[in-house]
N, C-alpha and C positions, 0 to 999 in steps of 0.2 A: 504494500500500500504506500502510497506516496504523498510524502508529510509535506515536502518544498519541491515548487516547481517555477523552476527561470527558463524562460523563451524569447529568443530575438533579441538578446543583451547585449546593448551597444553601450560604452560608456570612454569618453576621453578626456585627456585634461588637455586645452588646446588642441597640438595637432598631433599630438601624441594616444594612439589607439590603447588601452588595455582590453578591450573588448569588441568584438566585431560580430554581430548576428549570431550569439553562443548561446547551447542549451544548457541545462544541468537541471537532475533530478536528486533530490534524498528520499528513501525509501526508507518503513519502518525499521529501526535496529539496524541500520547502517554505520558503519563503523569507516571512517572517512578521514583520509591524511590528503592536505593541500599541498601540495607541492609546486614549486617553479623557482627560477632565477630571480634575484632582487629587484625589485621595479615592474616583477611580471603582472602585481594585481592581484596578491595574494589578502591581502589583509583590508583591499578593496572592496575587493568579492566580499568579505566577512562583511565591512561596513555596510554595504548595500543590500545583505540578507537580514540587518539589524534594520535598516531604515534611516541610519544615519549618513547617507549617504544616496540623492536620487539619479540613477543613469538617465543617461542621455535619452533612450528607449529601452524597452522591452516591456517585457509582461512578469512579475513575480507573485505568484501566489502559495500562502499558508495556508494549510488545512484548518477549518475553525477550530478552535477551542486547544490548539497547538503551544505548550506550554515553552518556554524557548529561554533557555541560560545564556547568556553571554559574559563572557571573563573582560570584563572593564577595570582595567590596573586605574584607574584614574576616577572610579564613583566613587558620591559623597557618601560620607562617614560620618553620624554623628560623632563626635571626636571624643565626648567625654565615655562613650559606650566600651564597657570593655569585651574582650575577645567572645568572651562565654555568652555574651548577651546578645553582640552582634549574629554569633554560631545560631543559636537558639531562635533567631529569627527567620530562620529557614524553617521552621516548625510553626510559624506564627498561627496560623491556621487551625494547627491542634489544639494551641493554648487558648487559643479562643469554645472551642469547642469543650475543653476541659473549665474553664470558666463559666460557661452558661450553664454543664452537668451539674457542677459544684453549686449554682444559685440553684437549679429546679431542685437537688438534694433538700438546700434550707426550707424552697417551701412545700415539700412535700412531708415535714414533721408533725405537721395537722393532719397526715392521713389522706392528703392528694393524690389518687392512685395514677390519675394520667398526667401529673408532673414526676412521679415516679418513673414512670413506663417509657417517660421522653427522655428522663436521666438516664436508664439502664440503657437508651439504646442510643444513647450518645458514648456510653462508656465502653459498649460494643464495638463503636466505629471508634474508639480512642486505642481497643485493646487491637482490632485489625489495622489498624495503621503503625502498630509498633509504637505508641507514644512514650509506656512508659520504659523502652529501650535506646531514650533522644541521649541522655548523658552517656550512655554506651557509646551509640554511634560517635557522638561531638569528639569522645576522647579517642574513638579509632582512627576517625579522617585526621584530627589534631596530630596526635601521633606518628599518622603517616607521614605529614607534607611539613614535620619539625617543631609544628607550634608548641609542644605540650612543653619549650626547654623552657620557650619564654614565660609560660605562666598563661591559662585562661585567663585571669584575672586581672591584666596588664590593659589599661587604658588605651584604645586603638593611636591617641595621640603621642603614646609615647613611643611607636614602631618604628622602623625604619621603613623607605617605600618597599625597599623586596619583601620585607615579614607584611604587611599590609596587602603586596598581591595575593599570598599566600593566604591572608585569612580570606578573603574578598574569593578566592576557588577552593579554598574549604568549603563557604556558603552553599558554590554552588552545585559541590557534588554532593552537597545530603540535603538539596533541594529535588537532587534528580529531576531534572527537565524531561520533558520531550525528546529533544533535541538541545545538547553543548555546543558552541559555537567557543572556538579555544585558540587565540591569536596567540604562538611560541609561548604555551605554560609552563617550561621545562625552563625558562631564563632565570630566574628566580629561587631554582632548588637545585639543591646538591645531590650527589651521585644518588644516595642511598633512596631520596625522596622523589627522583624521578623513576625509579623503580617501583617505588610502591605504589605510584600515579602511573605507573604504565598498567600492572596486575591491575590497579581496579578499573581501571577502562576500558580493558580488555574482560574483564568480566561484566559488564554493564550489558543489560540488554535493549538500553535506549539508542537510541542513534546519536555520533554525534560527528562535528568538521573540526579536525586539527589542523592548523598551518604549524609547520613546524621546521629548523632546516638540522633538528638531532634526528637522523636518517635510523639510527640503532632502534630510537624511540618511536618512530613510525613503522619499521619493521615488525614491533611489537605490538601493537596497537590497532594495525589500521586492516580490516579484510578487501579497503577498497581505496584507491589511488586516484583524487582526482588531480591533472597534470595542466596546471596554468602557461602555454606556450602559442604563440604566433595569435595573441586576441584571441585561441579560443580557449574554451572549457573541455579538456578530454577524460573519462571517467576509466579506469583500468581495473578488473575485477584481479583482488588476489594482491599479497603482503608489496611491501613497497620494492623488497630485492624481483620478486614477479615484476613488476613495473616494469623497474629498469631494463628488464630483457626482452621483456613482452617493445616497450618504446621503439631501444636499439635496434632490434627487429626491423620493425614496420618502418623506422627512417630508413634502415639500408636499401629494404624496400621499396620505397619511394624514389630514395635516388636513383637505384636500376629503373624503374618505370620511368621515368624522367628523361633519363639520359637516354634511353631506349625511345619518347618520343622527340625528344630533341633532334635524335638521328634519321627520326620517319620525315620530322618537317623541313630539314634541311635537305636531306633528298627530296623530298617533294619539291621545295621552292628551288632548288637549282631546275629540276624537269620543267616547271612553270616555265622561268626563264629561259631556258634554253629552245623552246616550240609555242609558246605565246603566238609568236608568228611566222612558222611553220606549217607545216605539214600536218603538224599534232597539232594543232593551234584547238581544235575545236575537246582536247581531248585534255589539253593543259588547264582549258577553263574549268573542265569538269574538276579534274584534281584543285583549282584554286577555289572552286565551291568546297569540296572534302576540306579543304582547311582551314576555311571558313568558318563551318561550321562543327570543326574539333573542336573538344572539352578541352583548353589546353589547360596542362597542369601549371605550379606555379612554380619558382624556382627557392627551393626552402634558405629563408633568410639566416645570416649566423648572429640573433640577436644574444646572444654571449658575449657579453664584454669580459675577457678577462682581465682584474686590475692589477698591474704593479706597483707596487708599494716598495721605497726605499728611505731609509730616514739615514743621511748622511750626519756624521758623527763630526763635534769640534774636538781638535785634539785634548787628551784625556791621563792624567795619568794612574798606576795601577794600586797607588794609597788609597787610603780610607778615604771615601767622599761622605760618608752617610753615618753618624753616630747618633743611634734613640736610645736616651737614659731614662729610666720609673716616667717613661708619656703614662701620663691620662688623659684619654681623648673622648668625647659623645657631645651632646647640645646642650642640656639643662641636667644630667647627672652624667657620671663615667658608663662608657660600656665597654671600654677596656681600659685596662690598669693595671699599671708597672711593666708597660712594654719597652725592651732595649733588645736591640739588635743592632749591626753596624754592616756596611754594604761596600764593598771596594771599587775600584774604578773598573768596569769591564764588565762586571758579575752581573749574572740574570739569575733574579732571584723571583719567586712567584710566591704570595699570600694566599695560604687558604685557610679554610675555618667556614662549620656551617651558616650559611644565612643568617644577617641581622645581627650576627656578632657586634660585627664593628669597623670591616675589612675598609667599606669603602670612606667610612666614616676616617678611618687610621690616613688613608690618604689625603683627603678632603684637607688634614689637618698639617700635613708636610707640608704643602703648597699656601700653607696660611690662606685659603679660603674659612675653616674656621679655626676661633684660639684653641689652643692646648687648654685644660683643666687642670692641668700638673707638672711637673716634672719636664724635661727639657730634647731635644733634639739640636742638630747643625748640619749642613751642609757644606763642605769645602769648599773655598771662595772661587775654582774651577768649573764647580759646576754650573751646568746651565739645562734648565729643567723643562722638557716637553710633557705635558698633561693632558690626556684623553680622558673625557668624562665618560660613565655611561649613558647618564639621561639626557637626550634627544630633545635641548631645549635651545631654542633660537630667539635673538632680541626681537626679530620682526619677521614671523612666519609668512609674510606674506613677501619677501626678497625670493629672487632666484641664487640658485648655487654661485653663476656667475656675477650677480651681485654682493653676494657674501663674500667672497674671491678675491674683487677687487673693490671691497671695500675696506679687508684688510690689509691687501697687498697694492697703495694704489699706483705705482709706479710700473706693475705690469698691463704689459697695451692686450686685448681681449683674445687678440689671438693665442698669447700665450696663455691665458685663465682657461679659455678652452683645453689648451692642449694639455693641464697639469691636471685638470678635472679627468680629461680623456684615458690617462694616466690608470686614474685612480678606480676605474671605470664606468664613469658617469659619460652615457649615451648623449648628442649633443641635444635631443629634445627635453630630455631631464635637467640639463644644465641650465635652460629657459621656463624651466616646468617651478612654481612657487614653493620654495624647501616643504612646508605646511602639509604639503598634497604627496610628496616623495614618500614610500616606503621606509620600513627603521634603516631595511640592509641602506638604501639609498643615500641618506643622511649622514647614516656612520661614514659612509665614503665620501663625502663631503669632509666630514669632519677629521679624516684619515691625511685627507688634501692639505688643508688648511694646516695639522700637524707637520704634516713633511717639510713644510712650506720654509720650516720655521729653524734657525741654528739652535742644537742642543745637542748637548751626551749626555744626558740621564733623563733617559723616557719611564713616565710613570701612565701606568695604563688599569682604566678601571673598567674589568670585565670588555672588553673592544671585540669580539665575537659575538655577543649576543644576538644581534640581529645581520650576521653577515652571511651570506653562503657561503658553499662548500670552496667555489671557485678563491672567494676572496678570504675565505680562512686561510687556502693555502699558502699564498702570495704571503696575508701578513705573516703567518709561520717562518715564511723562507726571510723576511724583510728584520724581521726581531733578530732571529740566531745570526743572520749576515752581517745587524749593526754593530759598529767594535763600540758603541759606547755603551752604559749601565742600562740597564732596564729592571723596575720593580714592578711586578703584574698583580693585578687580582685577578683571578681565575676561577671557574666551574670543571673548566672543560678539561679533565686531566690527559687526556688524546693530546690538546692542543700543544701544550707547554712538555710533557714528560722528557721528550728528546732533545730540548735544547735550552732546557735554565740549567744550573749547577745547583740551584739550593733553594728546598720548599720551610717556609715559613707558616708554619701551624699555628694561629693566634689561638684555637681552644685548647693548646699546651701553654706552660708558663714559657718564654720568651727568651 
């Protein structure tokens, strides 16, 4: 049965197509990993299944009464709510229903048999809906996705934004929707917790769309592959490694058919030419009808940018650049405390520690965005510091890349902003496309730009994977271990880093 149905999906940003005359169905209990290249239209698609988002044309219809989750890292919170109470509101329903049981109880002690009759069978649909098994549930999902370290009872204002997405998709798998709609939920949790978010989705019998670019994670999760490429929507039955072969396939395919009529038409138009007016003349025009009226096929675009990434190093030497003594670092109390470590010149060193520790916070605080709370740090008066944020925040969303560009570089003439973005691989309509509207992968590469851009040996990097693909994972891979200058990471991805820092830093150990 089919719960969402898109027909005839045209949607662009200027002249830029993500969508050309594309269908797509979800069927009940569909189990659904998005997939495509950065900038393909992945997290589009999702906006425009929520409503936030109106295409250009088509037709999208929900089945009535279609209950529909969406993982929005970014909805309002009352702030003073804490964990258990926000959790708890995924049940809102019951407690209502356990509320009204509870008042017909009180007046049914005068002997009201059919206030009685209306409690007992409210307390039937409390006992079949598993009500009183909610603090069970709260603490297994908690448990699962980390929360239980921070405490249910921790004020949603005192989170950091990654513990905050995480409650915020707590909610919504013990709301169990309909249908999940899941823009990269694995950016936010650690190894152990995207595992146990993979087992329970994979046990779900509800249907749901992951965009996702942890390939491992969709392998596990997904029975069905739908494939964001060339504006349209292609749906591929079967795990994501089926995908990729089922895909590779059917391109090789196409090329041979392709080149196979390439070579029918080109012999045909030399015969055209050559008896047009001849002898065959009457027999040339026939064949110029025949190719006329050929389906020609198209020629498959290579909309793959692969980016290059290089951050040139100022000279460096192999001393201490980096000494942290008893830091205490967090915003209105510590969340980490008596950190000292010290970093050499050259050394790539990677932070990890579960979620909401403190990791990105520890950085935030190197770079004096915010003060220390305690105790002290230096950096060697050699150093000179490049800073990748994670979060995806611009002065004025509504600039182009090529504005941002040479807004900060204004001595470069456009052709050059073009060709650093090109680099990095920002296609040249995305370069003119409003950052606001760009994809995360998209963004990041921007802001990857703008990094390179820039003189420094000691790059500090917070989480810079998170929304990149596969392609531009590698590149920056190969771009960090090639730089001879320092680099200190935060990281999820332990694939990404294992082969090329010298030394991991465990903040949930003492320091």
């Amino acid at each position: 049965m089919s719960l969402f149905e898109v027909t005839g999906l045209t949607h662009s940003f200027g002249d830029n197509f993500l969508f050309k005359n594309t269908d797509f169905t979800l069927n009940k209990g569909e189990h659904i990993g998005i997939v495509g290249q950065n900038g393909a239209g992945k997290s589009t698609f999702i906006k425009i299944c929520t409503g936030q988002l109106i295409p250009d044309s088509g037709r999208i219809v929900w089945q009535p009464n279609t209950k529909i989750g969406y993982l929005d890292q970014y909805a309002q919170i009352k702030k003073s709510m804490t964990m258990r109470e926000f959790l708890q509101s995924a049940f809102s329903g019951l407690y209502e229903i356990e509320s009204r049981m509870n008042e017909l109880y009180c007046l049914s002690v005068n002997g009201d048999i059919s206030k009685l009759n209306m409690a007992a069978r409210y307390q039937e649909e409390l006992e079949r809906e598993e009500f009183y098994l909610i603090d069970t549930k709260i603490e297994q999902v908690a448990t699962g996705l980390g929360l239980t370290a921070i405490g249910l009872d921790r004020p949603i204002e005192q989170m950091s934004g990654g513990q905050r997405a995480k409650v915020i998709l707590a909610k919504l798998l013990l709301e169990k929707p309909d249908i999940l709609l899941l823009d990269e939920p694995t950016n936010f949790l650690d190894k152990e917790h995207v595992i146990w978010l993979a087992e329970y989705l994979s046990s779900l019998q509800n249907a749901f769309l992951v965009v996702s670019h942890d390939y491992d994670f969709l392998e596990k999760i997904s029975t069905r592959i739908c494939d964001i490429d060339h504006e349209k929507i292609t749906k591929y039955f079967g795990s994501y490694s089926e995908f990729t072969r089922k895909k590779t396939l059917l391109r090789e395919d196409y090329i041979r058919q392709y080149a196979a009529q390439q070579k029918t038409i080109k012999k045909t138009e030399e015969f055209i030419r050559k008896n047009i007016a001849g002898r065959k003349s009457k027999m040339a025009r026939g064949r110029q009808k025949q190719l006329d009226r050929m389906d020609k096929m198209e020629a498959l675009e290579q909309k793959e940018i692969k980016p290059h990434f290089r951050f040139d190093a100022v000279p460096l030497a192999t001393t201490e650049h980096l000494k942290v003594k008893h830091l205490k670092v967090g915003y209105h109390y510590p969340v980490l405390s008596d950190v000292n470590f010290s970093i050499k010149g050259g050394e790539k060193v990677v932070i990890t520690g579960f979620n909401g520790i403190g990791k990105s916070t520890l950085l935030k605080t190197l770079i004096n965005q915010i003060p220390s709370l305690g105790g002290e740090f230096h950096f060697s008066e050699q150093v000179k510091i490049g800073y990748f944020e994670q979060d995806l925040v611009w002065t004025d969303a509504l600039k182009t890349p090529i504005q941002i560009v040479s807004d900060a570089f204004p001595s470069l003439v456009i052709k050059d902003v073009r060709k650093r973005l090109a680099g990095c691989g920002i296609s040249s309509k995305h370069a003119m496309q409003e950052i606001g509207t760009l994809s995360g992968g998209e963004q990041a590469k921007v802001k990857m730009c703008l990094l390179m851009m820039k003189s420094c040996n000691f790059l500090i990097m917070d989480e810079p994977t998170n929304h990149l693909d596969i392609l531009a994972k590698e590149s920056l891979k190969t771009a960090l271990a090639e730089f001879e200058g320092t680099v200190l990471l935060v990281s999820h991805e332990e694939t990404f880093y294992c082969d090329w820092t010298q030394r991991v830093i465990n903040v949930e150990k003492k320091i």
